[in-house]
N, C-alpha and C positions, 0 to 999 in steps of 0.2 A: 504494500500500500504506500504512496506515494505522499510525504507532508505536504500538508499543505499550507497556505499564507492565504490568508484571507482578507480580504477590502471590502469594506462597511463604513456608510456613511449616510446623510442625509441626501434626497435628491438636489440633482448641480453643485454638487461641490468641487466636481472634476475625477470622479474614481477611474469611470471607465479611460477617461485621455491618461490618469497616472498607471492604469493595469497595462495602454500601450505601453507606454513609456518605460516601464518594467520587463515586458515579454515580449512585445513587437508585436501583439495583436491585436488587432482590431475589433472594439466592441459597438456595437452596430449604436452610435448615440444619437440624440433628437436634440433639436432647439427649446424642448420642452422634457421636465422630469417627469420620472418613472416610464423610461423606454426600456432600461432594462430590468426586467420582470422576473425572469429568474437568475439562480445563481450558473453564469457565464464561466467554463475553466478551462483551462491551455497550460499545458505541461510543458516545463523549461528545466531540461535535466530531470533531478531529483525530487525537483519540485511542482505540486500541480499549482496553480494560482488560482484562484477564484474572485469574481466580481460578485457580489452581493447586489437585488435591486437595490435602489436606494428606498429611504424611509421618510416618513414625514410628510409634510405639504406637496401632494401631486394635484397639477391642474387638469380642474374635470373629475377626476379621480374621487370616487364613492368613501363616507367613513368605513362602508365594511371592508372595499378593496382594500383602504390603506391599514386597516386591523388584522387583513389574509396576508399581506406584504411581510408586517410587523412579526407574525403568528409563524410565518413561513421561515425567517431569520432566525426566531429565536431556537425554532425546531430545527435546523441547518447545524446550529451550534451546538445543541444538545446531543445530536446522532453522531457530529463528527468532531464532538470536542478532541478524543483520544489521539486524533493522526493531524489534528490543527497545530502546526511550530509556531506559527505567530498570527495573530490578527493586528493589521493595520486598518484604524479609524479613522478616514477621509474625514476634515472640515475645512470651511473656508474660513482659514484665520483673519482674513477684511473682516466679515460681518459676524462668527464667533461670537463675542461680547455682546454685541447690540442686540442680537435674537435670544440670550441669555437672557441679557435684562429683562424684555418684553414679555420673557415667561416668567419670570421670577417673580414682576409686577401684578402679573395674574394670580399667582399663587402654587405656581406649576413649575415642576422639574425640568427644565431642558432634554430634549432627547438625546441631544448627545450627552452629556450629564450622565441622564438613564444607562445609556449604550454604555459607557465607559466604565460604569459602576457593574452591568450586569458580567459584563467580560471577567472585571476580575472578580466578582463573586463567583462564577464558575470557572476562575481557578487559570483562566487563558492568556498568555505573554500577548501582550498589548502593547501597541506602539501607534502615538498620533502623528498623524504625518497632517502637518499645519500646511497647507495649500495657500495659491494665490499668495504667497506670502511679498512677491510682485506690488501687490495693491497695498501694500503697507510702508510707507518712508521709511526708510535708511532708519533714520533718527528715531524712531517710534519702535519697532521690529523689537527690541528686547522686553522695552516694557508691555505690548500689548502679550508676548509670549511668557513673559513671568503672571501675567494677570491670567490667560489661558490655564496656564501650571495651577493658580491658585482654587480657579474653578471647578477643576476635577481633583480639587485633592492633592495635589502635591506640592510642597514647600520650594514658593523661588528661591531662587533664581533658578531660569528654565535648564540653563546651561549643567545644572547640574544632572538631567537626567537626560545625558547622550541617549542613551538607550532604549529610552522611551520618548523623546519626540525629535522630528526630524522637519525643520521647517524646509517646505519645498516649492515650488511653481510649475506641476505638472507640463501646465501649456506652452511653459519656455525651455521644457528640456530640463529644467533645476532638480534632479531628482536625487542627488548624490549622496545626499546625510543620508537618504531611507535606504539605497540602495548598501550603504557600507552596514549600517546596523543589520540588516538583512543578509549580506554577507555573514558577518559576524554569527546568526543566530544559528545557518544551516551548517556552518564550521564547526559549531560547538557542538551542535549532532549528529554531524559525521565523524566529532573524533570521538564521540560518547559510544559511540557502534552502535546509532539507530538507524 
């Protein structure tokens, strides 16, 4: 059985342009979320890859569809925790923060919040790979990623968790931090002899 990596995120965040940019394959995407519907996989070596749909606000899209979406994920995770090496959690670090707030405001959990919590309550190596991170100035980029760090839980400075997040910009090619941690993860279970 083949590990897997898995990418999970809200719709439009960029996962499918970052699974090309990872495997060289192309995931059939729309100008509009939730095109891809089920989970998408292409095997690179050792490793299968998997595109998760996206979650959250789809246009058009029924509250049952996007609770079958939701239901579908979390059973994806549940069946193939055991052969999962790492899950990467697509978000767009631009607007991150601001769609936080706006749920928080309500009184409500952010889904990616949720997602990131549910990952490591069943026990899965998780890694955010911070997107778009293009759309954030120079001069901004550490503090909005310390403030990311603090909302799922971990103590800034972001910098100190190489390992778990990799700011990137799928649509420019930027994929490098996710691609080394990723290195790093299936090296440590190739020399484990899994």
């Amino acid at each position: 059985m083949a590990l897997q990596i898995v990418l999970i995120g809200r719709s439009n965040v960029g996962k499918s342009t970052l699974f090309w940019e990872l495997t060289g394959t192309r995931v059939r995407v729309g100008k509009r979320p939730g095109v891809t519907q089920y989970p998408f996989q292409t095997r690179v070596g050792d490793v299968l890859y998997v595109d998760m749909p996206g979650y959250g606000f789809m246009l058009k899209a029924t509250h049952a569809y996007q609770e079958k979406t939701k239901d579908l994920i979390v059973r994806y995770f549940e069946e193939h925790a055991p052969d999962i090496l790492l899950t990467v959690q697509v978000i767009d670090a631009s607007s991150f923060l601001d769609i936080a707030d706006r749920w928080e405001r309500r009184g409500e959990v952010p889904l990616e919040i949720e997602l990131w919590d549910f990952l490591d309550d069943m026990g899965l190596d998780a890694v955010l790979a911070a997107n778009k991170m293009d759309r954030i100035s120079k001069a901004d980029r550490d503090l909005a990623l310390d403030l990311i760090c603090e909302r799922l839980g971990m103590l800034p400075p972001w910098r100190q968790w190489p390992d778990k997040i990799a700011p990137i910009s799928a649509k420019k090619g930027d994929v490098v931090s996710l691609k080394s941690i990723i290195a790093k993860k299936v090296a440590a279970k190739n020399s484990s002899g899994h």
